[in-house]
C-alpha positions as CSV (number, residue, x, y, z in Angstrom):
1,X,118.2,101.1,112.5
2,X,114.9,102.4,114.3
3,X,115.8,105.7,116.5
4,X,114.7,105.4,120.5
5,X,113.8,108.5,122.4
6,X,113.1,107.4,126.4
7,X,112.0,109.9,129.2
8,X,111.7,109.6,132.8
9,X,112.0,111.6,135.7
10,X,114.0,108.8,137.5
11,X,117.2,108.2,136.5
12,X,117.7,105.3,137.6
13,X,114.7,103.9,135.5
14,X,116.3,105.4,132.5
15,X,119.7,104.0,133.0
16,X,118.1,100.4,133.8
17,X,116.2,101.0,130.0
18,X,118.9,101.6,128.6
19,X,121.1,98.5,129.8
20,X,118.2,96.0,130.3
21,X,116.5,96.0,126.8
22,X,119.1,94.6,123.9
23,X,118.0,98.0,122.3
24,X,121.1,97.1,119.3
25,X,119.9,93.2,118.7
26,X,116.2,94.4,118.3
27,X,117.4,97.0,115.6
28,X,117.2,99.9,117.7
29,X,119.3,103.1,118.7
30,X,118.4,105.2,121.3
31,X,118.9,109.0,120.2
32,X,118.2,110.6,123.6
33,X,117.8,110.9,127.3
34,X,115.1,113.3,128.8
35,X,113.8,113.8,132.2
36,X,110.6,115.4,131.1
37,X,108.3,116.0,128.8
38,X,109.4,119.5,128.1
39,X,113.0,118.0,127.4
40,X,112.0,115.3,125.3
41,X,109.8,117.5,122.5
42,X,113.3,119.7,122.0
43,X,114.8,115.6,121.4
44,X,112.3,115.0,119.2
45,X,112.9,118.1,116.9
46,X,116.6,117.6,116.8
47,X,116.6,113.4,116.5
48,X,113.1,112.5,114.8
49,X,112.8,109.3,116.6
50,X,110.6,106.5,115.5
51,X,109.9,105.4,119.0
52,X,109.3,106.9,122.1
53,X,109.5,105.2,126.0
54,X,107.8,107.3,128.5
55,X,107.0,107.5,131.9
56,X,103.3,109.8,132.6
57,X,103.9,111.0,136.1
58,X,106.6,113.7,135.3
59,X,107.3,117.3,136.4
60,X,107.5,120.4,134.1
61,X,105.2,118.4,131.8
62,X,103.7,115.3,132.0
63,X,103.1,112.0,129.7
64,X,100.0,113.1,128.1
65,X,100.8,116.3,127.9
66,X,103.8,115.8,125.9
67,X,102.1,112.8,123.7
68,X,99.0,115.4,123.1
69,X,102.2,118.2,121.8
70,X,103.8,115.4,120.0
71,X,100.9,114.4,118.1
72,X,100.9,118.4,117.0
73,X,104.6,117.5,115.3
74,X,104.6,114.1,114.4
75,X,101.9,111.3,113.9
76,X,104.3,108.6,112.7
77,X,106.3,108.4,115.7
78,X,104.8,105.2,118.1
79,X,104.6,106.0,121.7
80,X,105.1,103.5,125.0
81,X,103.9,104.6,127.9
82,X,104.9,103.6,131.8
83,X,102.7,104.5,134.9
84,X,102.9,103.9,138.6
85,X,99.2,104.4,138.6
86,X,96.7,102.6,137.1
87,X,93.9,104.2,136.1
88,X,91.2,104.0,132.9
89,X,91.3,107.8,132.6
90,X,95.1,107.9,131.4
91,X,94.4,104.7,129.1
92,X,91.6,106.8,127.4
93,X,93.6,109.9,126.8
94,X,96.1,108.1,125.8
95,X,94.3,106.1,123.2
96,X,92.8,109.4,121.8
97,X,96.2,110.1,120.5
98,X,97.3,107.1,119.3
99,X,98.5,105.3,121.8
100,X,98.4,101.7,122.1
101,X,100.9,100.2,124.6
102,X,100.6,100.8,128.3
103,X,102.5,98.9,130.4
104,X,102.4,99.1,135.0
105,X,105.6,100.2,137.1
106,X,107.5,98.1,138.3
107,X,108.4,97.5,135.2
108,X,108.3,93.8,133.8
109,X,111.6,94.3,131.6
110,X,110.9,91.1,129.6
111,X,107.5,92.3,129.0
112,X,108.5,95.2,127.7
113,X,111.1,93.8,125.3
114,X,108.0,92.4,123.9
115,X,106.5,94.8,123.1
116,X,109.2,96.9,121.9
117,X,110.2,94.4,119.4
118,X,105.8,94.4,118.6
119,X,106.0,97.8,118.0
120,X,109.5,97.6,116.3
121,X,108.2,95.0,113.8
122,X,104.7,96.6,112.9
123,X,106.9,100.3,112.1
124,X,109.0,98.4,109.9
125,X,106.3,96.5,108.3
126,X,104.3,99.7,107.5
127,X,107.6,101.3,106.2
128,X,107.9,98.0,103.4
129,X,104.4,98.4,102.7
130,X,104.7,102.2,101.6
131,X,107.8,101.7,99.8
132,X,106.3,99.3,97.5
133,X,103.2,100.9,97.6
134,X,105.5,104.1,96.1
135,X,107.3,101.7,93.9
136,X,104.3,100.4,92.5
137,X,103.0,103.7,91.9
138,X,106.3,105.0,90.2
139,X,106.3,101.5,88.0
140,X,103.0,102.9,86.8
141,X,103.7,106.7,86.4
142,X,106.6,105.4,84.2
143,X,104.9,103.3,82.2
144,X,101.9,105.3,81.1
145,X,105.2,107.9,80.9
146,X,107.0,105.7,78.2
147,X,103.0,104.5,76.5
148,X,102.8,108.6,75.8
149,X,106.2,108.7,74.7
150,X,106.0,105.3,72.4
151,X,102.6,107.2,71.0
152,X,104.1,110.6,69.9
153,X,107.3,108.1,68.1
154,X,104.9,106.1,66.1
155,X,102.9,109.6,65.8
156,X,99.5,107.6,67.3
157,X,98.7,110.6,69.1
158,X,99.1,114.5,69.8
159,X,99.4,116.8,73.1
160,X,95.1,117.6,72.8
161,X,94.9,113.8,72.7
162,X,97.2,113.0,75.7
163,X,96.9,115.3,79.0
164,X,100.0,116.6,80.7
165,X,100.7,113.7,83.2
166,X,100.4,113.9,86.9
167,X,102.6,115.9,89.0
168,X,104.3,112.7,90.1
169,X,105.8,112.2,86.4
170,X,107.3,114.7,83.9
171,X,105.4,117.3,82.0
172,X,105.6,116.7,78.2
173,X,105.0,120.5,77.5
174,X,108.2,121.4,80.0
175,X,110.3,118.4,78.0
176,X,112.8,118.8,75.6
177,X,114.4,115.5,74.2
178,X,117.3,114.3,72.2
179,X,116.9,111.3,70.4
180,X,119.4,108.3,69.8
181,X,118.1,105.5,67.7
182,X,120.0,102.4,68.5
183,X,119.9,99.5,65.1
184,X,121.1,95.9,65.7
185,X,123.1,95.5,62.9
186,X,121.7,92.7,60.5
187,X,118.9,92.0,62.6
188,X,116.8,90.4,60.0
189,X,119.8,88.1,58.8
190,X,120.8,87.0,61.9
191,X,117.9,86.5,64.0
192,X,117.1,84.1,61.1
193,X,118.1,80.8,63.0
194,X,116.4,82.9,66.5
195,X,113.2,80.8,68.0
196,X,110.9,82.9,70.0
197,X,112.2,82.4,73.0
198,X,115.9,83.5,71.6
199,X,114.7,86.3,70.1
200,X,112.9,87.2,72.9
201,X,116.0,87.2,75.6
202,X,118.5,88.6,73.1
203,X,116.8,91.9,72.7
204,X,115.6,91.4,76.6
205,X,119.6,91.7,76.9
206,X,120.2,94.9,74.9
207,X,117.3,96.8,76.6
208,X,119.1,96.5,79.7
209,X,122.6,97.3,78.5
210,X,120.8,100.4,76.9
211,X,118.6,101.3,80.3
212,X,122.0,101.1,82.3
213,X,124.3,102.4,80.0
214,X,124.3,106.1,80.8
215,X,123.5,106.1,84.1
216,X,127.0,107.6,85.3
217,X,126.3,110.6,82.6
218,X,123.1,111.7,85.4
219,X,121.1,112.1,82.3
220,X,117.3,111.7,82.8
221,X,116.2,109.4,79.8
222,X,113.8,106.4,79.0
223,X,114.9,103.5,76.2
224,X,111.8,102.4,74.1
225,X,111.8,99.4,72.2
226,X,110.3,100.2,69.0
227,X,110.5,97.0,67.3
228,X,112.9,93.9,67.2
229,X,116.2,94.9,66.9
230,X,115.5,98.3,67.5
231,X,115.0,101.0,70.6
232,X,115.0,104.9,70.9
233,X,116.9,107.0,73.7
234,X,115.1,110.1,74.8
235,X,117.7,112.0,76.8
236,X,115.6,114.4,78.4
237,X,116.4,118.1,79.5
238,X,113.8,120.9,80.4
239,X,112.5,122.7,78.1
240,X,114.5,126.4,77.4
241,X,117.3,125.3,79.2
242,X,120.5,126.1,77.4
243,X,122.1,122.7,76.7
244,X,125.8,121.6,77.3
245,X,125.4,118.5,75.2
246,X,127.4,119.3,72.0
247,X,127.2,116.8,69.0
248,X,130.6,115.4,69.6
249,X,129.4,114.6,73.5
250,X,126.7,112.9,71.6
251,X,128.7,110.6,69.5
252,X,130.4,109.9,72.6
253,X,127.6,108.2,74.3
254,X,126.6,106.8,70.5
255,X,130.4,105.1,71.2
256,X,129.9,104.0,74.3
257,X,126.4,102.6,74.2
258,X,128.0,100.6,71.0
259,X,131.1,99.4,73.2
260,X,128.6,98.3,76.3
261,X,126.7,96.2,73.9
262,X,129.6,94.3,72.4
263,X,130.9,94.1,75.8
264,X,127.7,92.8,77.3
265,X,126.2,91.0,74.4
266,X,128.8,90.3,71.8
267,X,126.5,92.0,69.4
268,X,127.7,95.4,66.9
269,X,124.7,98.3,67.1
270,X,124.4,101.1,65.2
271,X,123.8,104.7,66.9
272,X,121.6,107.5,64.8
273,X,121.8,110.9,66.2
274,X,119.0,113.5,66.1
275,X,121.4,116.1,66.3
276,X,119.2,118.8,68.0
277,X,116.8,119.0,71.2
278,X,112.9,118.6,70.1
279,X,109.4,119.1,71.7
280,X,107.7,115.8,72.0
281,X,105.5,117.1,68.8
282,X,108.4,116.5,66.8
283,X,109.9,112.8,68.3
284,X,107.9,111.4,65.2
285,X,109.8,113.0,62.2
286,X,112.9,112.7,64.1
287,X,112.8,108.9,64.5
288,X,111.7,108.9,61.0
289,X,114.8,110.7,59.6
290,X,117.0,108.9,61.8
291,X,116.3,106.0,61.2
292,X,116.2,106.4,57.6
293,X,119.9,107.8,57.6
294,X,120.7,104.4,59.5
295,X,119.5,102.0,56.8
296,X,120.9,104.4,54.0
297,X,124.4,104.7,55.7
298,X,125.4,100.7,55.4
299,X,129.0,100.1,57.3
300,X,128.9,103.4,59.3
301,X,127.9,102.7,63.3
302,X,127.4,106.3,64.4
303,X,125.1,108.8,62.1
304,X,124.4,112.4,62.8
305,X,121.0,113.4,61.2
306,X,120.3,117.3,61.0
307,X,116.6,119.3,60.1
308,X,114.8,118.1,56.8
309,X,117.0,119.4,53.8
310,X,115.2,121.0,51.1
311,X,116.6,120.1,48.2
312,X,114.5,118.8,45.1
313,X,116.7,115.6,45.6
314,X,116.1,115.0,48.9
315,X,112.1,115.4,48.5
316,X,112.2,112.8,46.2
317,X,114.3,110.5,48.3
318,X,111.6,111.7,51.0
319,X,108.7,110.4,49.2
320,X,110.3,107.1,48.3
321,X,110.4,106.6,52.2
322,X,106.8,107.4,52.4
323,X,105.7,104.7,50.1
324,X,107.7,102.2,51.6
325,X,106.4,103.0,55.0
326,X,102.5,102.9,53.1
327,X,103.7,99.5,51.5
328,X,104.4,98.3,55.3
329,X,101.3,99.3,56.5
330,X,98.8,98.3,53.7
331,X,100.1,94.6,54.3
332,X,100.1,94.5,58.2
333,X,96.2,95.5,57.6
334,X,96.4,92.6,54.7
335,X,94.6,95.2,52.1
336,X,95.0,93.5,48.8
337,X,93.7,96.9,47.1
338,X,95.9,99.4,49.2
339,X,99.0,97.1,48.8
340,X,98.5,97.1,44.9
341,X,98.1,100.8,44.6
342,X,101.1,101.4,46.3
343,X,103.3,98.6,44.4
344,X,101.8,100.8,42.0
345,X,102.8,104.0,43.0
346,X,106.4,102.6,43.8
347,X,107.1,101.9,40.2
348,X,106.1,105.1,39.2
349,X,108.2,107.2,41.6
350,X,111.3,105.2,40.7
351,X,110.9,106.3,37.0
352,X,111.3,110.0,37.7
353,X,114.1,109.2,40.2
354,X,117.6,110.2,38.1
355,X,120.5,108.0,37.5
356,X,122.5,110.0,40.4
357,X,120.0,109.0,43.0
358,X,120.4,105.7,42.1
359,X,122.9,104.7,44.5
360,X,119.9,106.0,47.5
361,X,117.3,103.9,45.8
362,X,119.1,100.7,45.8
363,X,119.6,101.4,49.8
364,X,116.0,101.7,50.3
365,X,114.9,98.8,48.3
366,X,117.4,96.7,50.5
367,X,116.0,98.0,53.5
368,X,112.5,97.7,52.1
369,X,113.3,94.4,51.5
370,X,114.5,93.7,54.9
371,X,111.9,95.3,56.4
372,X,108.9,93.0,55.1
373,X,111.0,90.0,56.1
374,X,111.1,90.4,59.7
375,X,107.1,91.3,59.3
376,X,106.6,88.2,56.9
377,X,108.8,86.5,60.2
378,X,106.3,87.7,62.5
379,X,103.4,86.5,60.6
380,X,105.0,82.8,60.2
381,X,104.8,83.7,56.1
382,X,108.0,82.0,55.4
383,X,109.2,78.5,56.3
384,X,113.1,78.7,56.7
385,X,113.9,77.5,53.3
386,X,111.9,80.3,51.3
387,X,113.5,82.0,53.4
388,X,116.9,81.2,53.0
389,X,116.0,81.6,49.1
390,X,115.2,85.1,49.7
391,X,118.5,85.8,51.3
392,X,120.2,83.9,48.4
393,X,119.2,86.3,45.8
394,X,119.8,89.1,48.0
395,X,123.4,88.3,48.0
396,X,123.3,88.7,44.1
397,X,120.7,91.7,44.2
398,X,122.4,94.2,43.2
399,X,120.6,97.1,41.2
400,X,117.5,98.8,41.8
401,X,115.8,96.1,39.2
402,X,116.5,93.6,40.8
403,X,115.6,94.0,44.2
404,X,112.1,95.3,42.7
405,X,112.3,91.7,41.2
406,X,112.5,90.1,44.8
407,X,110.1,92.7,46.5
408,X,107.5,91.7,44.0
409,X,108.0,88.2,44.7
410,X,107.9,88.9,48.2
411,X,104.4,90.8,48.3
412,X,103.0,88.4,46.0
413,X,103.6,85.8,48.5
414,X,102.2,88.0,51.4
415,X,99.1,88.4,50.0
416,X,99.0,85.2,48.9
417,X,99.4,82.9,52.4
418,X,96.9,86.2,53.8
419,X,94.3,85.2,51.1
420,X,94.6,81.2,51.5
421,X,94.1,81.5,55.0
422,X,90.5,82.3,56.4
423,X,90.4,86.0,58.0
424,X,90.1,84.8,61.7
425,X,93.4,82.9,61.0
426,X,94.7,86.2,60.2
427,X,93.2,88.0,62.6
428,X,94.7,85.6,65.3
429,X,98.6,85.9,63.7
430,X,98.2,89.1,64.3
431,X,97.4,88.9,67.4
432,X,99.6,86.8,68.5
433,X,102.4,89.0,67.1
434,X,101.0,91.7,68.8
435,X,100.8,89.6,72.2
436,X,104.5,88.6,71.8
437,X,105.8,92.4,71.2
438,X,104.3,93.8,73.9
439,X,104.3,91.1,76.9
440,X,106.0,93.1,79.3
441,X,103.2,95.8,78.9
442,X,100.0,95.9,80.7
443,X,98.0,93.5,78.1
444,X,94.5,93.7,78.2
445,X,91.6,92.2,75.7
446,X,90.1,95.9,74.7
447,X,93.5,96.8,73.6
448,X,94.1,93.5,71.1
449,X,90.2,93.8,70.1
450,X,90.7,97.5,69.3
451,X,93.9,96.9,67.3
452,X,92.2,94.0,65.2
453,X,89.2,96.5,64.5
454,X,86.7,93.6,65.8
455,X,84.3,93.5,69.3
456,X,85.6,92.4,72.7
457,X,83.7,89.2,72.7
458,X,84.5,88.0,68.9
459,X,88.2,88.4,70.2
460,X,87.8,86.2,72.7
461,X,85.3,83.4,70.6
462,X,88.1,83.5,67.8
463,X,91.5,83.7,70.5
464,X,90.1,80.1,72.3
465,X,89.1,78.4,69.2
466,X,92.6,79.4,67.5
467,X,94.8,78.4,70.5
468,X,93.2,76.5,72.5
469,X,93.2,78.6,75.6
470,X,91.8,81.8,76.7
471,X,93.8,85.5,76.2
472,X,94.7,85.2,79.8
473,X,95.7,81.7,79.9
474,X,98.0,82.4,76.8
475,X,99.3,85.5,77.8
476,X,100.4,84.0,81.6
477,X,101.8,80.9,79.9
478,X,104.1,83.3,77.9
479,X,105.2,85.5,80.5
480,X,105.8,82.6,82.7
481,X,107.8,81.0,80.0
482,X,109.8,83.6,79.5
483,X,110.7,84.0,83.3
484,X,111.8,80.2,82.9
485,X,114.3,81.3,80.6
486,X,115.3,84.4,82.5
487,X,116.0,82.7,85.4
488,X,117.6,79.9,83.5
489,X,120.2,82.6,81.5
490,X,121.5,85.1,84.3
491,X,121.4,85.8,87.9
492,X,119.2,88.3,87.6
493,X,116.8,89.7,90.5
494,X,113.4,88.2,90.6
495,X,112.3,91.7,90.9
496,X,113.0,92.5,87.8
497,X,112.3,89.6,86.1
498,X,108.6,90.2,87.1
499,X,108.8,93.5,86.2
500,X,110.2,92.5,82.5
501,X,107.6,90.0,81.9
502,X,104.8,92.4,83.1
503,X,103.8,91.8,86.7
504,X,104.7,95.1,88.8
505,X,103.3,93.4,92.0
506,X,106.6,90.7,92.9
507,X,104.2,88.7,95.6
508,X,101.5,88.3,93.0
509,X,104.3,87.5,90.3
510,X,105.7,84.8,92.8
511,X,102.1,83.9,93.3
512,X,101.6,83.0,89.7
513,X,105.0,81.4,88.8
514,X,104.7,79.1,92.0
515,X,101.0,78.1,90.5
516,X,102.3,77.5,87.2
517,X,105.6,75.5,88.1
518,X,105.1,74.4,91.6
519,X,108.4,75.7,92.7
520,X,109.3,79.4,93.7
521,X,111.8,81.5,91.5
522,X,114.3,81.0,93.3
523,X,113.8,77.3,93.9
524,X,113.3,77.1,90.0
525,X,116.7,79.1,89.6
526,X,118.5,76.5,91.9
527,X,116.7,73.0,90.4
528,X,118.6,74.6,87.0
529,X,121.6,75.0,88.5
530,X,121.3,71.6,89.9
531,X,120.3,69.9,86.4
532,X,123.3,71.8,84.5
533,X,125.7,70.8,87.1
534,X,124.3,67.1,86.7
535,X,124.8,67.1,83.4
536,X,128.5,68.7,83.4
């Protein structure tokens, strides 16, 4: 409720205010009493009110006085003034400090409910506005907060490259984090019968099971998504701080981020463990060893990973993981020549790799494996039966040999469907994987254009005569789709349904989705509930 402060010399006047006005329907409390204006500044230290009734005409000190000393303490308290006198002088020093109401003695007690309930609506309406306004504002700080972070994972960027945020966020060069990579377990197997929009609310599901999971720990942290089927924790600390968080405490929240997930989703995750606090300049080889334990440690759901061994053993294992991740990348930028050489290079390595390594190698073929086919998913490079033929002879795949078989077969056919298709084809699958990965982000054309390596205005020539429609018309049609299906699934708060598909401003989400679907979100949410009742 909104606190009342009202001063008058007359207490009669004061004891009518206080009975006359339905001070508790309007939303109001009254904090105080004073008979002057002397009185009423030692109220307004000890009960901050947000609105103040006084008379002018007062002994000790008077109206203006006490407004003009007010002002000196507090500019966001409203003031309503009574007078037995009417005169334009007191109106004008009045308005110099704010002032806007001024109402005549006698009093006209239905007038002023009036204008108390004016001046009660336009303080709470200001409130709102600021609160979003800081909610906006954090939405922001927190995304460019989690962009940095996503950058230093993927190891896109370095501290000279990305300035220390604003004071309103964290400082990266005062953070220490500990990373927790969390792995849907056969993610590429059993998204296989997933459309889009499936694939698209399942891991929309996990991400907020993992954003809500610790919050009773009081752990600062941010969840990433880094790809389907996969996010980081950072759990945050500042930097030199001596931490309490031992390893076993850290298997514990690996155990109970698994258990909320099966709970919530009736899905089985896998937890990795960085086992030590880093600076964000070493997130990127952390994620990397992490989540290279994961995929090597089949069957086991929580993995601690320590520093970089040395051994000659390990170093080989090390580079094996290199040329997969250079195979990766050499097809997302469909380089025929690149791709070849390291196919090439692959071979090689796995002749110098001994017989009691084996074992490792097999484990990072299979994951190599894996790995291309949710990218060759992405890219549409697979209709479901070569698919399902790929999966077949992984069931039988056993030895290093033959999985090379299968990955050979496999990046043959990549570069095959890349080479059939004209380059703006490509260009466009790309994009549109791109588009579909990071919705909920703010999406712009320079981004997409910058990505594909091609000019702002080619982007947008090639995006219409591809799809049809322009970036923005494809991009709203998405997110508006996907609020369709949000709203359809759970009874979850508009707010952060906007927020998830990439609209920080709710009005200007509500905005859209009423343009797009004629209906509001909420009378979209209840026309569902109508249709699934029909039909039951």
């Amino acid at each position: 409720m909104l606190k009342a402060l009202l001063v008058d010399d007359e207490i009669n006047i004061l004891r009518n205010l206080g009975r006359v006005i339905p001070w508790e329907d309007i939303g109001i409390e009254i904090v105080g009493l004073a008979e002057n204006g002397a009185k009423a500044l030692e109220l307004v230290d000890l009960c901050k009110p947000d609105i103040v009734l006084s008379d002018i005409s007062m002994p000790v000190m008077d109206g203006i006085t006490f407004v003009q000393k007010l002002r000196e303490r507090d500019d966001s308290c409203e003031c309503i003034m009574l007078t037995g006198y009417q005169s334009f002088e007191y109106a004008r020093s009045l308005m110099r400090y704010g002032v806007k109401e001024y109402l005549m003695k006698p009093i006209d007690y239905e007038e002023l409910e009036r204008v108390v309930r004016r001046v009660g609506h336009s303080i709470l309406v200001r409130r709102l506005k600021a609160k979003k306004e800081e909610k906006a504002w954090g939405n922001v700080v927190s995304l460019v907060y989690e962009k940095v972070l996503y950058d230093f994972l993927m190891d896109y960027t370095s501290v000279a490259t990305n300035p220390i945020l604003t004071a309103e966020g964290p400082h990266l060069d005062e953070t220490e984090y500990m990373l927790l990579l969390v792995d849907l377990e056969h993610y590429a197997q059993l998204s296989l019968g997933w459309d889009e929009k499936e694939q698209r609310l399942w891991n929309f599901a996990i991400y907020n099971v993992l954003r809500e999971a610790l919050i009773l720990e009081k752990r600062t942290y941010t969840v990433l998504q880094i790809r389907q089927g996969e996010w980081c924790l950072l759990i945050e600390q500042a930097r030199g701080e001596r931490s309490d968080v031992e390893i076993n405490q850290a298997k514990k929240w690996a155990n109970h981020i698994r258990e909320c997930v099966k709970n919530n989703v009736k899905l089985e995750v896998s937890v990795g463990i960085y086992s030590h606090y880093l600076p964000v300049t070493g997130l990127a080889a952390a994620y990397k060893r992490v989540q290279w334990e994961i995929h090597l440690s089949p069957g086991n759901n929580t993995i601690v990973t320590s520093t970089n061994p040395n051994c000659t053993s390990q170093l080989q294992i090390d580079l094996l993981w290199q040329i997969t991740e250079d195979m990766v990348s050499a097809l997302k930028q469909c380089n025929r020549v690149k791709t070849e050489e390291v196919m090439e290079a692959l071979h090689d390595q796995l002749k110098t790799i001994p017989d009691s390594l084996m074992l490792r190698v097999q484990q990072i073929l299979h994951y190599l494996v894996l790995n291309l086919l949710r990218e060759m998913r992405e890219f549409n490079m697979f209709k479901r039966l070569e698919e399902e033929s790929i999966w077949d002879k992984l069931s039988y795949s056993i030895s290093a040999k033959d999985l090379l078989v299968v990955l050979d077969e496999m990046v043959s056919k990549y570069l095959e469907v890349f080479v059939s298709k004209k380059s703006s084809v490509a260009l466009m699958e790309l994009a549109k994987a791109y588009i579909h990965e990071r919705m909920a982000k703010d999406l712009g054309i320079d981004e997409l254009a910058s990505t594909l390596g091609i000019s702002n205005s080619y982007f947008s020539l090639l995006f219409k005569q591809h799809f049809g429609v322009t970036f923005v018309e494809y991009l709203t049609k998405l997110r508006m789709e996907t609020a369709k299906s949000m709203l359809e699934e759970k009874e979850r708060r508009v707010a952060q349904i906007s927020e998830s598909v990439g609209y920080l401003d709710g009005r200007y989400f509500m905005k859209i989705f009423h343009r797009y679907t004629g209906m509001t979100p909420s009378e979209y949410r209840a026309s569902r509930k109508n249709i699934a009742c029909f039909h039951k």
